[in-house]
C-alpha positions in Angstrom: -13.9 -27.3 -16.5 -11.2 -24.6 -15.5 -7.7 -25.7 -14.2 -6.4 -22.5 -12.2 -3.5 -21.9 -10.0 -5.1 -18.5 -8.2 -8.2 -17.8 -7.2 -10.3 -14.6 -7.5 -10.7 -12.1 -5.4 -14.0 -11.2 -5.9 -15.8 -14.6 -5.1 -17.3 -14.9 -1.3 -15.3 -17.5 0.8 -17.3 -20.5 1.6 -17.3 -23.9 4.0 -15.5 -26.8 3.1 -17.9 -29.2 1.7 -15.4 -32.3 1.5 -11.9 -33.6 1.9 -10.5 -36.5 0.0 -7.1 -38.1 -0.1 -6.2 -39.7 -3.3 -3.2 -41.9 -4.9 -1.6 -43.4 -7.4 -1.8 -47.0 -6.8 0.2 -49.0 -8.6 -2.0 -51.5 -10.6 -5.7 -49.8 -10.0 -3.8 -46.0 -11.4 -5.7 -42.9 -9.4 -8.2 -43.9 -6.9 -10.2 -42.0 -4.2 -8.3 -43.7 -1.1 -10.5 -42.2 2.0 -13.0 -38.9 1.6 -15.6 -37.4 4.5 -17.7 -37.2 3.6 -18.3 -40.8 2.2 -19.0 -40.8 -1.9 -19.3 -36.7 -2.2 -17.1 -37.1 -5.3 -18.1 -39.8 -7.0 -15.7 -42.7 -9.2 -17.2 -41.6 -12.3 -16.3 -37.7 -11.6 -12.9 -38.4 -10.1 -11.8 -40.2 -12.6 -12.7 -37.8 -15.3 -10.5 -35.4 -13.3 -7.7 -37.5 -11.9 -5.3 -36.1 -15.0 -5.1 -32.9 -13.0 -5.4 -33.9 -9.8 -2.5 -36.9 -9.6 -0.3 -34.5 -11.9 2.7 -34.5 -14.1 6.1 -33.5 -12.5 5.6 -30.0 -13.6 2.8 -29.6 -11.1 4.3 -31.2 -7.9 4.3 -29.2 -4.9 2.5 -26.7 -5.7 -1.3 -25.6 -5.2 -3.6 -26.1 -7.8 -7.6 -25.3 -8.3 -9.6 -27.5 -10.5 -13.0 -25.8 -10.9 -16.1 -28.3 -11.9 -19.4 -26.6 -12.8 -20.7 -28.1 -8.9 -17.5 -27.9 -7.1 -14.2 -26.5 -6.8 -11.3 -28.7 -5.9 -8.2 -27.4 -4.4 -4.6 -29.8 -4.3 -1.4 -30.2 -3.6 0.3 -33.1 -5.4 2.9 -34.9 -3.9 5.4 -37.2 -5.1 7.6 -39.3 -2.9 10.9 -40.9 -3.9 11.9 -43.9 -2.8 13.3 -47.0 -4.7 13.3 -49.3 -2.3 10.3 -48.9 -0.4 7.3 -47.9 -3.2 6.6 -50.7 -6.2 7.1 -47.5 -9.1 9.7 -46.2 -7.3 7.6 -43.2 -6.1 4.7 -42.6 -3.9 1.8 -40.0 -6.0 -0.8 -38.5 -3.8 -3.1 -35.6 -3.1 -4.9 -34.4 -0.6 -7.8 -32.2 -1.8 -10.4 -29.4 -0.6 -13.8 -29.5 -2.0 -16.0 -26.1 -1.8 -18.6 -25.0 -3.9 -17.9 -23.7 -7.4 -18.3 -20.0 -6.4 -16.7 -20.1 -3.7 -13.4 -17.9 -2.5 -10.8 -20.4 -2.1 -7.0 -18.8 -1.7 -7.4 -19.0 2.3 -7.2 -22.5 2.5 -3.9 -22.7 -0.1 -1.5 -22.7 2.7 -3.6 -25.1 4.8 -3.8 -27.7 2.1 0.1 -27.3 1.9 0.9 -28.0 5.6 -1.6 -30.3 6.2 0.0 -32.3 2.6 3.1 -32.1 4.4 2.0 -33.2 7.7 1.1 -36.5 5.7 4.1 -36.4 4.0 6.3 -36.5 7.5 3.7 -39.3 9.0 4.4 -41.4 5.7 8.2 -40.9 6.4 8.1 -42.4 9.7 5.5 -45.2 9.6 4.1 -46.1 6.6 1.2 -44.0 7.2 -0.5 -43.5 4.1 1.2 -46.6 1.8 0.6 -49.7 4.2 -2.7 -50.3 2.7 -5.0 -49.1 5.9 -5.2 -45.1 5.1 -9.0 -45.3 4.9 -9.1 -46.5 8.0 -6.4 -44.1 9.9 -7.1 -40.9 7.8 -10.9 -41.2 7.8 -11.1 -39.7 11.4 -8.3 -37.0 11.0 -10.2 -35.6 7.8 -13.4 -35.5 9.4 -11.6 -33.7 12.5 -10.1 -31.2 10.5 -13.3 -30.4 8.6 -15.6 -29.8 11.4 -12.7 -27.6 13.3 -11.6 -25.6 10.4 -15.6 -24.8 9.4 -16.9 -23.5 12.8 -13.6 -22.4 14.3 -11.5 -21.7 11.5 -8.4 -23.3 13.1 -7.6 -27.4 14.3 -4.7 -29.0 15.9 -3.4 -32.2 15.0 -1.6 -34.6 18.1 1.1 -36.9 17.1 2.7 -38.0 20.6 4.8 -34.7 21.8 3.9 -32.8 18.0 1.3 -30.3 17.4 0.6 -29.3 14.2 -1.7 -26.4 14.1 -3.9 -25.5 10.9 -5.4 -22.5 10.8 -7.4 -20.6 8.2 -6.1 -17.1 7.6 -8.2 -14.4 6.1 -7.2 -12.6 3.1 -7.9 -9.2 2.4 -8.3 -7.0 -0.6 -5.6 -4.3 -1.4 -7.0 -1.3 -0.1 -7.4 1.3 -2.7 -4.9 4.1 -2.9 -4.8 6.8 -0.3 -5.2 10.5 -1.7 -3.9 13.9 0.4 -7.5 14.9 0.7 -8.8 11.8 2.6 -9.4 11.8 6.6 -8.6 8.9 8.0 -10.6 7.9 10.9 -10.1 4.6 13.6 -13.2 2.4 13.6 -11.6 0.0 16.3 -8.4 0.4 18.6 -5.1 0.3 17.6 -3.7 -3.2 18.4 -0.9 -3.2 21.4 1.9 -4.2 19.1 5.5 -3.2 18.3 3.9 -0.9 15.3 7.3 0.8 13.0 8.3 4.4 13.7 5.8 5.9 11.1 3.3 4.2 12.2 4.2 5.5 15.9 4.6 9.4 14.9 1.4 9.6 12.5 -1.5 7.9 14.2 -1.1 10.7 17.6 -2.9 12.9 14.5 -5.6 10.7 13.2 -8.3 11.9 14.8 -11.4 12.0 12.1 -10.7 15.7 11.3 -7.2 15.7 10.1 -6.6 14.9 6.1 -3.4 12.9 5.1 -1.6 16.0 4.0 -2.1 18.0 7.3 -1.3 14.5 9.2 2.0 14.9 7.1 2.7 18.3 8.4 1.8 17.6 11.7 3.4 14.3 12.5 6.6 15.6 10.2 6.6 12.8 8.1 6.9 12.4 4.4 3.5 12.1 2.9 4.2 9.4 0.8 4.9 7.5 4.1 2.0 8.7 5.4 -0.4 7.3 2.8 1.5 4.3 2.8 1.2 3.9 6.4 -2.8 4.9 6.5 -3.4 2.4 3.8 -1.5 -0.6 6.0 -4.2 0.8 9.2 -7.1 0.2 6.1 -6.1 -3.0 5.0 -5.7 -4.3 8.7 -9.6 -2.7 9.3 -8.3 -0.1 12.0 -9.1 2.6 10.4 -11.8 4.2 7.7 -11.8 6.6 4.9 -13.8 9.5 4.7 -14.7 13.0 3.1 -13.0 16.2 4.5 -15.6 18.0 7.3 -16.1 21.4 6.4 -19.7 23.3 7.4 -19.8 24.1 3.0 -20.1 20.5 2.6 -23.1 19.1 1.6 -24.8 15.7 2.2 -27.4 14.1 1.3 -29.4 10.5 3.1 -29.5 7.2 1.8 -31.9 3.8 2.2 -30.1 3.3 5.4 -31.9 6.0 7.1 -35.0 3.8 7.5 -33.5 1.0 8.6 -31.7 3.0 11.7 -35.1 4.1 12.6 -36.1 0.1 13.2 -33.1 -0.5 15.0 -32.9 0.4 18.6 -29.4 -0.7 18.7 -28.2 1.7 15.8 -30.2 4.3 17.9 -28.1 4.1 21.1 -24.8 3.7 19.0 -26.0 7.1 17.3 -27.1 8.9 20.3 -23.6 7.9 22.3 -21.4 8.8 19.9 -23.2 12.2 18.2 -23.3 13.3 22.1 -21.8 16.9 23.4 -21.6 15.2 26.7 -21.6 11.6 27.1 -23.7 12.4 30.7 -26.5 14.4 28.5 -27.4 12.2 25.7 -29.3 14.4 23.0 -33.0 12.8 21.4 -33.1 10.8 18.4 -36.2 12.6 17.0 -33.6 15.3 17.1 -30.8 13.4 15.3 -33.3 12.5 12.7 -34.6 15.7 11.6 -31.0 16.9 11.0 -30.5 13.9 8.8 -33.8 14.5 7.1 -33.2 17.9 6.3 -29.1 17.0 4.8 -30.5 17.4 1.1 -28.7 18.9 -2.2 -28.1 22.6 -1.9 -28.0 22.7 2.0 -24.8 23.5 3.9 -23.8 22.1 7.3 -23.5 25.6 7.7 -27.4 26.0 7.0 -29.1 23.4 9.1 -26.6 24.3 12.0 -28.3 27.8 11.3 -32.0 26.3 11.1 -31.4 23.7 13.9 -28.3 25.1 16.1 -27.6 21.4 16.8 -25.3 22.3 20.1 -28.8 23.5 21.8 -30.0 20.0 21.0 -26.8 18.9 22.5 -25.5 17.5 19.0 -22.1 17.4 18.1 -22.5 18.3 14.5 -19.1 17.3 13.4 -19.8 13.6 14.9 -23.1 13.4 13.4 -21.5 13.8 9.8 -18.7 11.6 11.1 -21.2 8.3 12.1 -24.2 9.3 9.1 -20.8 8.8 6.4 -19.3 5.9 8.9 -22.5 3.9 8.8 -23.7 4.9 5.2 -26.4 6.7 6.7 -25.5 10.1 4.7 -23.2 10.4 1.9 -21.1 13.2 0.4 -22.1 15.1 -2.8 -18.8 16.6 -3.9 -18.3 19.3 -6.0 -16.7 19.3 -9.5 -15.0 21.8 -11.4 -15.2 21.7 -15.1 -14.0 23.7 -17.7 -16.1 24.9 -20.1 -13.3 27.3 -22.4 -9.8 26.9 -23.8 -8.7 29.4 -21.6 -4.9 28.3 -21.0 -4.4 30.5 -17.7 -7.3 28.0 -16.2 -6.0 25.3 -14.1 -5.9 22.4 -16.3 -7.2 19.9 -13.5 -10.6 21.8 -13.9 -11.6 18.7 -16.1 -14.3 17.1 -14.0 -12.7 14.5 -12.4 -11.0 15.9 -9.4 -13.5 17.3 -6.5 -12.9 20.7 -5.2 -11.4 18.5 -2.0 -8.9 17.1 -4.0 -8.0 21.0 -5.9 -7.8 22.7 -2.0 -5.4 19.9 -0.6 -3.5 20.2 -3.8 -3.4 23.9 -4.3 -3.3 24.7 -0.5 -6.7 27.3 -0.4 -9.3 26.8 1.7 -12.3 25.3 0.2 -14.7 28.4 0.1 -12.2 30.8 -1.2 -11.8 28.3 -4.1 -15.6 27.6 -4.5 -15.7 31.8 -4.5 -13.5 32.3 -6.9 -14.8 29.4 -9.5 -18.0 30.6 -9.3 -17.2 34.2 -10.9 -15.7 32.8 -13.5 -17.8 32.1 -16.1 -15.8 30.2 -17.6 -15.8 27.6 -15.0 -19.4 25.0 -14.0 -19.8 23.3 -10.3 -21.0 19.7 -11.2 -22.6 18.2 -8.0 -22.5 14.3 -7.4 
């Protein structure tokens, strides 16, 4: 068993299996009061792990995960004060999640904690979970809440003239840093909102082509600001990531190749968006062989030489663009590795930055650099 107070990251999220409302009563100790559905978490398992989940002071208020090798249980203990009203002076409850043990969990923390404090204001004004009938009240609201929150995500509990609204949010990953090299790209339309000023002056320049550090120069913007600004659109799933087009590039196909060529669907997506002219739509057999041929050691430059994709009404710059977008194709980059002391070498000729990475860095273009590594004998192109 694993107590935890945050969840991780890397775990897939998954339905909510049970909810259960549990107290402190006053000469039985911690009991399962009401749970939908009926028995999931059985006496004999609760009361094994009633320590954590009817909880010292220490832990009150705030969210806590309890993670069983079946289940993972996620509270919010709750103590209410009140002398006069509760037989031990205080009111202990919790009202818990249940999902299964491998399941993401962190998107229903602030759920648990409003919907806790929902109870906590119907106990205030009537009674409501203390007068001795909470099986028979709460049983319906739990099972409500369940089935809304599991196919719709969201619920909204009536009280007379109050609403309150639960609603699970989804949380994202940090996106990973944002390098100058890197062309950002929108995969969906920019949301109408009232976006900052940065946001406002750089994304006129995103257009698929343009890599952070020209988007800085264009847009006049710091570029700090403008990797800090692309990696908000990333995190928010507006825009992509991907490789600097240049016809010295070179590509090669994955798996997914095969599996676009059994789905008519991807086909149509393909052919629309690779078009020249929306009007003349080129032919997939077409589209295909270019993708077949993008192996190590070819250029863009030599298959638009072998294939001269605008006769096949091809945009070969939006091929590239939807084969990386859809995984179809990926880069093989280029990297530059020392293989002297020479101190007059650059010393970022280690390996690990690409030749993208060097041009945006040292401000050449990409084939005088390529040109002028590969005389030097001193200097190997690894591919990967």
């Amino acid at each position: 068993m694993n107590l935890k107070s945050k969840c991780d990251n890397t775990r897939k999220e998954g339905p909510i299996r049970c909810i259960f409302f549990c107290e402190f009563h006053h000469t039985a100790g911690p009991m399962i009061s009401c749970q939908v559905p009926e028995n999931y978490i059985s006496k004999e398992l609760f009361d094994s792990i009633s320590v954590y989940i009817i909880t010292k002071a220490e832990l009150q208020r705030s969210v806590i995960t309890v993670t069983l090798h079946d289940y993972k249980i996620l509270g919010f203990p709750v103590k209410i004060d009140d002398r006069d009203k509760y037989v031990r002076n205080a009111f202990h409850f919790n009202l818990c999640f249940v999902c299964d043990s491998n399941a993401r969990t962190v998107q229903y923390e602030t759920v648990v904690m409003k919907f806790s404090n929902y109870l906590i204001a119907r106990e205030g004004e009537c009674s409501f979970l203390s007068d001795g009938k909470v099986n028979e009240k709460l049983s319906p609201i739990l099972t409500q809440v369940m089935d809304e929150l599991n196919n719709k995500g969201e619920c909204a509990l009536i009280e007379g003239a109050t609403t309150t609204h639960l609603k699970v949010c989804t949380i994202r990953l940090d996106p990973t840093p944002v390098m100058d090299h890197q062309v950002p790209i929108f995969i969906r339309e920019l949301p109408e909102q009232q976006w900052d000023l940065t946001t406002q002056q750089v994304t006129p320049f995103i257009d698929g082509f343009n890599h952070v550090s020209k988007i800085a120069v264009l847009s006049d913007v710091e570029n700090n600001l403008v990797k800090a600004c692309v990696q908000n659109l990333v995190y928010y799933g507006v825009v992509a990531l991907i490789p600097l087009f240049q016809y010295g590039n070179v590509y090669c196909t994955t798996p997914k190749l095969k599996m676009m060529m059994q789905d008519n669907d991807m086909q149509k997506k393909c052919l629309n968006y690779v078009a020249k002219n929306p009007r003349h739509l080129p032919v997939i057999r077409d589209v295909f062989r270019i993708y077949s041929a993008m192996t190590r050691g070819t250029t863009i430059r030599d298959l638009c030489i072998r294939f001269n994709p605008s006769n096949l009404r091809i945009n070969e710059r939006k091929l590239v663009q939807f084969g990386v977008l859809e995984g179809i194709i990926r880069r093989v980059q280029k990297y530059p590795v020392i293989l002297s002391d020479n101190a007059d070498l650059h010393k970022s000729l280690s390996g690990v930055s690409s030749l993208d990475e060097l041009c945006c860095s040292i401000g050449v273009p990409s084939q005088q650099l390529e040109d002028q590594l590969e005389r030097d004998n001193n200097v190997m192109l690894l591919w990967k």
